[in-house]
N, C-alpha and C positions, 0 to 999 in steps of 0.2 A: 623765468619760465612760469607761465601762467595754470592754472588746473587744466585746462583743455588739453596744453600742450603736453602736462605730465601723463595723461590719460592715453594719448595716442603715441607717445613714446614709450610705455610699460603696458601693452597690448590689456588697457582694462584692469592694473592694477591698483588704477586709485578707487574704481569703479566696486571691486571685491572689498576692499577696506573701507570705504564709504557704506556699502552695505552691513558689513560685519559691526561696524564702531555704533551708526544708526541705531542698529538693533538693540544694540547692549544700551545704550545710553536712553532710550525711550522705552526701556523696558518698566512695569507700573504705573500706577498714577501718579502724578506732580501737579500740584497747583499753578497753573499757567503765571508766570514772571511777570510783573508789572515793569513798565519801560526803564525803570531807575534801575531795577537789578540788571536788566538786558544787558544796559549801558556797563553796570560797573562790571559785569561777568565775560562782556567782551574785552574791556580796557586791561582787566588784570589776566585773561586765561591767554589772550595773544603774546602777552609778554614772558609768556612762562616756554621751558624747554622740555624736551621729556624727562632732564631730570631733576623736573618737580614735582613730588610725589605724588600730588592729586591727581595732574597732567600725565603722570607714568601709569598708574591702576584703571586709569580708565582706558587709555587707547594700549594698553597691553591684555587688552579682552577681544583683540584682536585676533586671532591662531594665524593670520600672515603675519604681521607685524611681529610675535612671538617669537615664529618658527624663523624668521628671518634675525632678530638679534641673537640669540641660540644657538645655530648657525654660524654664525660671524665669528660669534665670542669663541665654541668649540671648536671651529675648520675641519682639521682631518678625526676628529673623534667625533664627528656630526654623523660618520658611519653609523655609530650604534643607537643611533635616535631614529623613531618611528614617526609617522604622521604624526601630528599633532592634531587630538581627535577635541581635548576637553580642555577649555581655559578657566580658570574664575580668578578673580584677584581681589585683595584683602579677607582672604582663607582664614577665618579663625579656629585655632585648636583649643578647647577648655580644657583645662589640667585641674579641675576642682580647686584642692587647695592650695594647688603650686601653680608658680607662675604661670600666664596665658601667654598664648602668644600667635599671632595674626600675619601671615603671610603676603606679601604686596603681590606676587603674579605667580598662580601654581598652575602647572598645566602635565595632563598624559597624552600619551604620546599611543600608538595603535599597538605596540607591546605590551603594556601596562608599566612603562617605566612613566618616573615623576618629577619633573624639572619647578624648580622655585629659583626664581628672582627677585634681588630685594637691590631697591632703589637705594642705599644709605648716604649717600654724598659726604657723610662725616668718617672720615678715618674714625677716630676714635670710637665708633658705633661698631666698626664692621671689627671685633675684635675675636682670636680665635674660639675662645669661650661662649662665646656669641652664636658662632658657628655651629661647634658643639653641642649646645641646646638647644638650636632651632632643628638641628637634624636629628635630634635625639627625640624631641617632642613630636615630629614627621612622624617617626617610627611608630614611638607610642600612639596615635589617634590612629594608627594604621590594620591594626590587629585587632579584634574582635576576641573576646574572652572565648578559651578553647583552641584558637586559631593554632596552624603549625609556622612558625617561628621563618620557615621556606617558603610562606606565601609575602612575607616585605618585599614590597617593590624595590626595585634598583631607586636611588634619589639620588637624585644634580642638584647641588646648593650654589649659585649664584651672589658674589657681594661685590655688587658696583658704590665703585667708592669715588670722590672727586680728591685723588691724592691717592700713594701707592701704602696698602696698608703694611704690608708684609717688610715693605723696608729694602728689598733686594734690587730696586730698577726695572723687574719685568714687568710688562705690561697687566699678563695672565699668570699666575699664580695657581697651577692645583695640584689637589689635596689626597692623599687614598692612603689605606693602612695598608705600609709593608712590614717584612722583615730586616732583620739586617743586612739579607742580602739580596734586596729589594724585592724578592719575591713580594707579588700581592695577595692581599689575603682573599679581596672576592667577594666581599660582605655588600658592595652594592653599592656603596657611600662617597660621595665624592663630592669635593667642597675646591670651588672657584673662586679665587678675591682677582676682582679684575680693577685696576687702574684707570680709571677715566680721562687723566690726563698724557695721554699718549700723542705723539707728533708724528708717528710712521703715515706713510704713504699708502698703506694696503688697505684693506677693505677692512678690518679689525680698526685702525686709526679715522678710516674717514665716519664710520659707525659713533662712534665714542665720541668726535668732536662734534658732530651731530647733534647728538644727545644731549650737548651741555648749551646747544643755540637753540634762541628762539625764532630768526630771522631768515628769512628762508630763500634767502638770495649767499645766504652764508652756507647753508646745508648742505656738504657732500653726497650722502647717503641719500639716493633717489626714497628709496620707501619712507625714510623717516620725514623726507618735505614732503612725498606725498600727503604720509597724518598728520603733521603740519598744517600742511594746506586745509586739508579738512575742520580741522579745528578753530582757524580762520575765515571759513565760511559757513560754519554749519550753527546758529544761533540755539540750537539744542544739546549739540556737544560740550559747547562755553556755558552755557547752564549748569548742566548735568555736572562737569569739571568744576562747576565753581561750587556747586553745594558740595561737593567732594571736599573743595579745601577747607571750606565752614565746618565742615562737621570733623575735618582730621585736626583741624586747632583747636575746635571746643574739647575733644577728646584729650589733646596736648596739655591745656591748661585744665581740663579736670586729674588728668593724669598729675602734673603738678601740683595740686589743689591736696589731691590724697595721701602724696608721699609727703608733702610736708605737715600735713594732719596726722600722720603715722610716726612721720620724726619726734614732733612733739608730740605725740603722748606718748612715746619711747621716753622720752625728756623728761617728762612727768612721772611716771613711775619711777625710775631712777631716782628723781628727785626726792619721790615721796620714801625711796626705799633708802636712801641719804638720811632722812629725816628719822625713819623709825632706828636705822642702827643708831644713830647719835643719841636718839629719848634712851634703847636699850643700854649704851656706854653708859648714860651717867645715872640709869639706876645701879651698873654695879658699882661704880664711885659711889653713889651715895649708901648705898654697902658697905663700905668701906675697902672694898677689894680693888687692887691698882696693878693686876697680874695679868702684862699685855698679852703674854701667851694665853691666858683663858679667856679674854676681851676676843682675840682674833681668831679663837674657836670658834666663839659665838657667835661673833655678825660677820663672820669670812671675811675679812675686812683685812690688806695687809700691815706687815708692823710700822711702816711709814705714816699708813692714815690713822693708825692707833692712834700715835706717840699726837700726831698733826691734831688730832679729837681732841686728847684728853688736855692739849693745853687751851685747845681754844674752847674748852668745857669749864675751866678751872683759871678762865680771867676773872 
């Protein structure tokens, strides 16, 4: 099925999402692409699915596209979700001196409730803890000094994973604080680990395998070949998508770059703090004093590294 024909069978909804994705994507200046990038930003962004992360933050600035995976993923709890009035995706929250941390698709809704999506394809990313501090840090950038504690919005956390993280076999997996005897407590919080790899027949599985294709003769899910489709003809979209992924791997490898410059001079200190308790050990040897329990007062050191010091001091 070609775009024309996706257009006149979804009464004009490639039409709304071609409008919406446009906009977002040409938003600012950009220095007009010279033909080599053209070429490489079409060859690499056609081959990509939505869940590739550049490919996901961008055409999830969508509010159709949003509201329609949202939807899918919640079904009968879609009750309690509003319009979706506000999208932006890669949300950063600064925590000063504690960890940061950058949301891939946050959107409210016409109640002021707050839905975050996060694209992670790795199991091992989408980990409870994980959860926990991305909804914790929600909260915090939420409240304004002074604020009443009744003004936190309701928040839906979202973790699409390629593999089931949770471990149980369900597709959807969610999350909320009860009691023992399942009473809810009401705080607002509710955390989704959804399964990507799902084989159901319903709208939840045709969504998902969607998701993980690039090819659009494969695509169940009319909307998502819809953005598809778009993305495949729009030489602005494959642009825009591909400085996206330039700039999330420069990011990746400085992000790498740092923590291994932080590991070692972790290393380094240690090493150096190695080195002074060993000069401190054999000045009290060269004291004469050989009393491990005042040695391991002194440099906190325990009586294994003692005893380990003093002979390799005393070759």
């Amino acid at each position: 099925m070609n775009c024309k024909e996706i257009v006149r069978s979804n009464n004009g909804l490639y039409e709304a999402l071609r409008k919406e994705l446009l906009s977002a994507c040409c938003k600012g200046s950009r220095k007009p692409a010279d033909s080599e990038k053209r070429k490489r930003a079409k060859k690499e962004v056609c081959q990509m699915s939505l869940s590739d992360n550049a490919l996901f933050v961008t055409l999830m600035k969508s509010a159709v596209l949003f509201n329609h995976v949202l939807s899918t993923i919640m079904g009968r709890e879609m009750t309690i979700v509003g319009e979706i009035t506000e999208v932006s995706t890669e949300h950063s929250i600064e925590l000063g001196l504690h960890r940061n941390v950058r949301l891939d698709a946050l959107a409210k809704d016409s109640n002021g409730k707050l839905y975050n999506i996060e694209m992670e394809n790795s199991v091992s990313r989408a980990t409870p803890k994980r959860a926990r501090y991305y909804a914790s840090a929600s909260d915090v950038s939420s409240l304004r000094t002074g604020d009443d504690f009744e003004l936190l919005s309701d928040h839906y956390h979202f973790f699409l994973t390629d593999g089931d993280a949770i471990g149980n076999g369900e597709t959807v997996n969610v999350f909320s604080r009860k009691n023992q005897d399942g009473q809810e407590l009401g705080d607002g919080c509710c955390i989704f680990f959804v399964n990507m790899r799902c084989n159901s027949k319903d709208m939840l599985g045709k969504l998902l395998r969607s998701m993980r294709e690039s090819e659009l003769d494969k695509i169940e899910d009319i909307i998502v070949k819809n953005a598809l489709s778009l993305v495949k003809e729009e030489i602005e979209m494959q642009i825009s998508i591909y400085d996206t992924k330039v700039m999330l791997s420069e990011e990746r490898e400085n992000a790498i770059a740092e923590k291994s410059f932080k590991e070692g001079m972790k290393e380094g200190l240690k090493e150096g703090e190695l080195i002074e308790k060993k000069n401190t050990v054999l000045r009290i040897l060269n004291s004469g004093r050989k009393d491990i329990e005042f040695i391991m007062s002194v440099t906190g050191l325990g009586k294994d590294e003692v005893i380990a010091m003093i002979k390799d001091l005393e070759k």
